[in-house]
ZALUMBA-857820 format. One record per atom (N, C-alpha, C, O): residue number from 1; atom name; y, x, z. Coordinates in steps of 0.02 Angstrom, whole numbers, always signed. Atoms other than C-alpha are relative to their C-alpha. Layout:
% ZALUMBA-857820
{NUM; CA; {Y; X; Z}}
...
//
This chain:
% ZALUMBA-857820
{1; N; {-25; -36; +57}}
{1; CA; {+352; -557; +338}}
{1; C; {+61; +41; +20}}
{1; O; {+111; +27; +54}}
{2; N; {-92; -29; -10}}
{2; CA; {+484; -426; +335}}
{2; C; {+11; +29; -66}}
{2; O; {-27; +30; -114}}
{3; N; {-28; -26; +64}}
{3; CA; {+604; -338; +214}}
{3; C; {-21; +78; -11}}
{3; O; {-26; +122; +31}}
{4; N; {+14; -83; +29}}
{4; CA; {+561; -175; +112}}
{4; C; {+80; +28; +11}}
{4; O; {+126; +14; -29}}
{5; N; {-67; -46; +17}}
{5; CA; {+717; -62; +164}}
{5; C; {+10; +18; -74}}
{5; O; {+69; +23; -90}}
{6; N; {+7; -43; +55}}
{6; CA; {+671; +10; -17}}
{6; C; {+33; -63; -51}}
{6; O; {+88; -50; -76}}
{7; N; {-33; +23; +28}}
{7; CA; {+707; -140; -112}}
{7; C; {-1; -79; +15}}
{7; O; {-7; -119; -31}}
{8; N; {-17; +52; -13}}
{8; CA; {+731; -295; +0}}
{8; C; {-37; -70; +8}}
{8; O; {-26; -122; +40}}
{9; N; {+6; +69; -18}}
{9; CA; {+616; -401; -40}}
{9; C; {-71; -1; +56}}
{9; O; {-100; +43; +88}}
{10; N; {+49; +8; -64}}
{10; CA; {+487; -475; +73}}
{10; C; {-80; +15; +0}}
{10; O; {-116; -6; -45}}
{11; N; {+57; -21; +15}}
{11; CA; {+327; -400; +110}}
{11; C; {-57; -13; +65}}
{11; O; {-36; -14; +123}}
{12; N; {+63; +19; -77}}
{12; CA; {+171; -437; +244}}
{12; C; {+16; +49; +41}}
{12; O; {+27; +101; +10}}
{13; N; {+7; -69; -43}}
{13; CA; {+187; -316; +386}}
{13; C; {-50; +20; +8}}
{13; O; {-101; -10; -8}}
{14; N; {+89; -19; -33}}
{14; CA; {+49; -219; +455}}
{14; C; {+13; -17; +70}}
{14; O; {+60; -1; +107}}
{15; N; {+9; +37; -58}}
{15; CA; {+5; -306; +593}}
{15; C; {-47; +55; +79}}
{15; O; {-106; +72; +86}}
{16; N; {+1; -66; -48}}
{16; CA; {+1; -176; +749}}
{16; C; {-11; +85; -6}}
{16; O; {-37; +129; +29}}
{17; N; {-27; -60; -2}}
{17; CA; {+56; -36; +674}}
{17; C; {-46; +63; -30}}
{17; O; {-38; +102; -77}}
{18; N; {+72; -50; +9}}
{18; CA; {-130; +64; +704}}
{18; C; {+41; +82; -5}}
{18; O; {+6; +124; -33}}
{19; N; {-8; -54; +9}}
{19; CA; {-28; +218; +708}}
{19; C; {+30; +32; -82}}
{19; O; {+53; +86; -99}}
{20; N; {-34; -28; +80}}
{20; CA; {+25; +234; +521}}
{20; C; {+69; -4; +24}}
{20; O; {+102; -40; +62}}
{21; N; {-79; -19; +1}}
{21; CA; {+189; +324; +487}}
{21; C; {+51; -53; -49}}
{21; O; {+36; -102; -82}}
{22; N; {-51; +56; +42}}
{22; CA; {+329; +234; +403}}
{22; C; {-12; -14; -72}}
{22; O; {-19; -71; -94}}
{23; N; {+31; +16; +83}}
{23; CA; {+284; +261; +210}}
{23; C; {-80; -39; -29}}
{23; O; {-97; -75; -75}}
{24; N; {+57; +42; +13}}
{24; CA; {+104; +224; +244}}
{24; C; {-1; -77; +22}}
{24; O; {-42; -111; -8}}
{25; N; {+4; +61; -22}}
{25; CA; {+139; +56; +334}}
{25; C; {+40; -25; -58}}
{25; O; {+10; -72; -84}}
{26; N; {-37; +21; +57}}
{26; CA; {+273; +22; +188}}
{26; C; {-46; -9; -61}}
{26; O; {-49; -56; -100}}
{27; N; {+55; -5; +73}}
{27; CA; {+141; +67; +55}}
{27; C; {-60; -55; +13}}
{27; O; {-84; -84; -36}}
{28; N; {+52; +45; -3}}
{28; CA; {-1; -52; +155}}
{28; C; {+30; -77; -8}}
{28; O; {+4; -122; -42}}
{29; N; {-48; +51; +13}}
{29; CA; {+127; -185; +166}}
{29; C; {+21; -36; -70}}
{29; O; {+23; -95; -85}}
{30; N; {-2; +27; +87}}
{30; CA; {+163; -190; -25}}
{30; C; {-69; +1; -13}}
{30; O; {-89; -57; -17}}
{31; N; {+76; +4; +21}}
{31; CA; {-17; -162; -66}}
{31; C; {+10; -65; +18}}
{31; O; {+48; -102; -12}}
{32; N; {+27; +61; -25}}
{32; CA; {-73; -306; +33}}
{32; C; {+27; -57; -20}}
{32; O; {-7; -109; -20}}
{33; N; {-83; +59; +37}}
{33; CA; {+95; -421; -42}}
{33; C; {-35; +3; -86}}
{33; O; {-51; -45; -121}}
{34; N; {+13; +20; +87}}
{34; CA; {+44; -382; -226}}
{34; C; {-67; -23; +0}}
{34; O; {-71; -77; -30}}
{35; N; {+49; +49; -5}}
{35; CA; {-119; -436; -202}}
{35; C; {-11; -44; -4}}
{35; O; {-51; -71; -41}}
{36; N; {+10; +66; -31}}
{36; CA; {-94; -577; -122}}
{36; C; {+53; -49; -47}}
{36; O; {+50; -110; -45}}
{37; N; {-36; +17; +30}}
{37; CA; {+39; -610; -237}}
{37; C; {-28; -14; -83}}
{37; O; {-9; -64; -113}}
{38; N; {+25; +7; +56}}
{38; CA; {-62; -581; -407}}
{38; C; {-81; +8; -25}}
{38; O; {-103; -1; -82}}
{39; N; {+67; +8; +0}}
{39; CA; {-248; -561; -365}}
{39; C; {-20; +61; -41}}
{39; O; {-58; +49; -88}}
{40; N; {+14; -72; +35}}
{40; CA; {-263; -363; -430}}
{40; C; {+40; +48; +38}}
{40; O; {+94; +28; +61}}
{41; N; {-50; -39; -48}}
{41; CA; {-193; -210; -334}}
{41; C; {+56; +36; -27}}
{41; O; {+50; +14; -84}}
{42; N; {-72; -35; +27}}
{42; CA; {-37; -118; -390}}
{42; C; {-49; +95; -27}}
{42; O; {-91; +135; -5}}
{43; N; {+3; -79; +24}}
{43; CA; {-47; +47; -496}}
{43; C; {+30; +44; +50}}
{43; O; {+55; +20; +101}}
{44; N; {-35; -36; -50}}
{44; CA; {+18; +212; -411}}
{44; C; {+54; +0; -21}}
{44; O; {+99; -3; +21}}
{45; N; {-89; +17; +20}}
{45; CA; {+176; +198; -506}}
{45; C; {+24; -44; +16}}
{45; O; {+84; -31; +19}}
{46; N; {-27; +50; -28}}
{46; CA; {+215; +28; -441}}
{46; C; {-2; +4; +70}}
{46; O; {+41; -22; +106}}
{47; N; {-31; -23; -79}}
{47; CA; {+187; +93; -269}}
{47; C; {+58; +55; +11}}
{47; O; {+97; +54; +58}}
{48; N; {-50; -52; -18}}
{48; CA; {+292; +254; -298}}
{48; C; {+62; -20; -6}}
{48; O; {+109; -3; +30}}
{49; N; {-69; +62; +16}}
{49; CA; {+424; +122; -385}}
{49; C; {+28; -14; +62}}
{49; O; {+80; +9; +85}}
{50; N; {-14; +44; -58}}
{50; CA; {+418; +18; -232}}
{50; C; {+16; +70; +88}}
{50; O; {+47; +56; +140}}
{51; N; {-1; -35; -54}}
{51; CA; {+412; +166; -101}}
{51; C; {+72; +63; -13}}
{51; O; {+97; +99; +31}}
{52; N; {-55; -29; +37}}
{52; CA; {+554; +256; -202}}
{52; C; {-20; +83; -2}}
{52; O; {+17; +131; +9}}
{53; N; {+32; -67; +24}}
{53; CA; {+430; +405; -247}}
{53; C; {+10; +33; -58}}
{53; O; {-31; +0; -88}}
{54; N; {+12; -10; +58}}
{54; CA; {+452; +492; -411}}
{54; C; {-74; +27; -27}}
{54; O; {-100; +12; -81}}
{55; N; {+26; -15; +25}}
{55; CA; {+319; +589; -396}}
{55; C; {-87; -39; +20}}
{55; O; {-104; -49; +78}}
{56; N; {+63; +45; -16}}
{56; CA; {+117; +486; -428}}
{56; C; {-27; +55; +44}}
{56; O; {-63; +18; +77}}
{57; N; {+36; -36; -42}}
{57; CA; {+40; +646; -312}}
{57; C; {+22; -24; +71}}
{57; O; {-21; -45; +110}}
{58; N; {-18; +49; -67}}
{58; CA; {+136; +575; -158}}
{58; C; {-28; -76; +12}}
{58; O; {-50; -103; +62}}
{59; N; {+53; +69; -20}}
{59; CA; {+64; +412; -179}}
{59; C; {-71; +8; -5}}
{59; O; {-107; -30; +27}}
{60; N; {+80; +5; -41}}
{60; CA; {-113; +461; -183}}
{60; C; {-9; +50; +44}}
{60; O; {-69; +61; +54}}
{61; N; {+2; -5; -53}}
{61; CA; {-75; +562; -45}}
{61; C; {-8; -67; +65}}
{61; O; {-54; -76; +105}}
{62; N; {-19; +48; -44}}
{62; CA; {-11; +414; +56}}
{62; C; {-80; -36; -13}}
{62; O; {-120; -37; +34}}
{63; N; {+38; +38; +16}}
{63; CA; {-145; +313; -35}}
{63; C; {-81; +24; +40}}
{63; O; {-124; -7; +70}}
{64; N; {+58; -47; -37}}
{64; CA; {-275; +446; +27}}
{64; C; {-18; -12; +66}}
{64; O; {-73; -25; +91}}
{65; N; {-1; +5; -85}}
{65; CA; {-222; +436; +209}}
{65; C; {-17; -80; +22}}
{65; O; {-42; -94; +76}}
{66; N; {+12; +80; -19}}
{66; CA; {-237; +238; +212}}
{66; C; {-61; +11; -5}}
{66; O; {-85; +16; +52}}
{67; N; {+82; -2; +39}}
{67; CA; {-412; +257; +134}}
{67; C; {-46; +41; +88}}
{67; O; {-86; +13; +125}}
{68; N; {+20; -31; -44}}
{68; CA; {-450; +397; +271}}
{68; C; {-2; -32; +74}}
{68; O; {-48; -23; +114}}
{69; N; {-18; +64; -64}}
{69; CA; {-380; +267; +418}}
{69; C; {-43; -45; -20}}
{69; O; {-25; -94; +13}}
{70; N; {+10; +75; +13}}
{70; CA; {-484; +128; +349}}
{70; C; {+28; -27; -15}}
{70; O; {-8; -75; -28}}
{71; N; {-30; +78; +24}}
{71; CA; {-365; +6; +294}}
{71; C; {+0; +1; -55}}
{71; O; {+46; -38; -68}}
{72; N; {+9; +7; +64}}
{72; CA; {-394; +19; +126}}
{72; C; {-75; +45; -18}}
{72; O; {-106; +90; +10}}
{73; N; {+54; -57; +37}}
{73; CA; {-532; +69; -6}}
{73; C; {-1; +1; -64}}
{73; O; {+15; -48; -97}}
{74; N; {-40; -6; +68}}
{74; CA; {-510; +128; -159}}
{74; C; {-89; +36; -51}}
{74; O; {-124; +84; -37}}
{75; N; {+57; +2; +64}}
{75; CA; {-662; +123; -318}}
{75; C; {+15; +67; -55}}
{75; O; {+61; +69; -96}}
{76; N; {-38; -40; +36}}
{76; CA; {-663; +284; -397}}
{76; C; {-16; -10; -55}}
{76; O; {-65; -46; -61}}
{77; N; {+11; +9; +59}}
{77; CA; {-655; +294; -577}}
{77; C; {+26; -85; -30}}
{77; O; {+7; -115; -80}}
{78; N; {-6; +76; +38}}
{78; CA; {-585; +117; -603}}
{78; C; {+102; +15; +48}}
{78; O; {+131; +29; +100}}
{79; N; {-91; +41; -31}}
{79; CA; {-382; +69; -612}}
{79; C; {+13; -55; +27}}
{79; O; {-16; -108; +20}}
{80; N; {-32; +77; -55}}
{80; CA; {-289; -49; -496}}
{80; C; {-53; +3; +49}}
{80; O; {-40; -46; +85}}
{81; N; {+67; +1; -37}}
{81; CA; {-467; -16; -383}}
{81; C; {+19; -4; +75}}
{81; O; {-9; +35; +113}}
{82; N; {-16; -57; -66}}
{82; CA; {-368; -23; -207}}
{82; C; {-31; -90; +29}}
{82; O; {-32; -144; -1}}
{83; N; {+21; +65; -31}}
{83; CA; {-441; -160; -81}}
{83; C; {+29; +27; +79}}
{83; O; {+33; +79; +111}}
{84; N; {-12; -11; -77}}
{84; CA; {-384; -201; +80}}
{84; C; {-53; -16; +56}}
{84; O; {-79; -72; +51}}
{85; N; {+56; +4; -39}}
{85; CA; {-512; -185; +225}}
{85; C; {+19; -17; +70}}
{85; O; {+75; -26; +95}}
{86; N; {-15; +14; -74}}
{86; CA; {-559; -218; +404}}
{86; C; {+57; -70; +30}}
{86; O; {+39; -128; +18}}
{87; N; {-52; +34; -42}}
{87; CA; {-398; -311; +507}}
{87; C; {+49; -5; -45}}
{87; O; {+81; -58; -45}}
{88; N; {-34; +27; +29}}
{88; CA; {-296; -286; +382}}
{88; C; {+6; -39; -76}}
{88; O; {+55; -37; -114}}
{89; N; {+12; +24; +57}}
{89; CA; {-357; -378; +240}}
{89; C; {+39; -64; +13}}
{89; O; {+43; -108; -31}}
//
């Protein structure tokens, strides 16, 4: 576990990195934490919250690029729809 620079508290890491930049490993990191924490995935406002985004188009950017990497997959047409895949589930 390590700390969210953003707001401290503790979150799963991504476990070797795979090349994601700092916001996307921050964003797979909380993903993967609220999950595991409440058994449903986080809205994009609770990631942009947690990533200190205002605006929701930056997080489904970010959200996009995870999706595009594999480590996540995301159900279209349905809210909270984000799953974690592969290695880092």
């Amino acid at each position: 576990m390590t700390c969210c620079p953003h707001c401290g508290k503790q979150i799963a890491a991504d476990r070797g990195g795979g090349g994601l930049t700092r916001p996307q490993a921050e964003a797979l990191g909380f993903i993967r934490s609220f999950i595991s924490e409440r058994s449903y995935s986080p809205s994009y406002r609770e990631i942009g919250d947690h990533l200190g985004l205002v605006s929701v188009s930056g997080v489904s950017r970010i959200v996009g690029e995870l999706e595009d990497r594999g480590r996540i997959r995301r159900m279209s047409g349905r809210a909270r729809a984000i799953e974690i895949v592969g290695q880092g589930a």
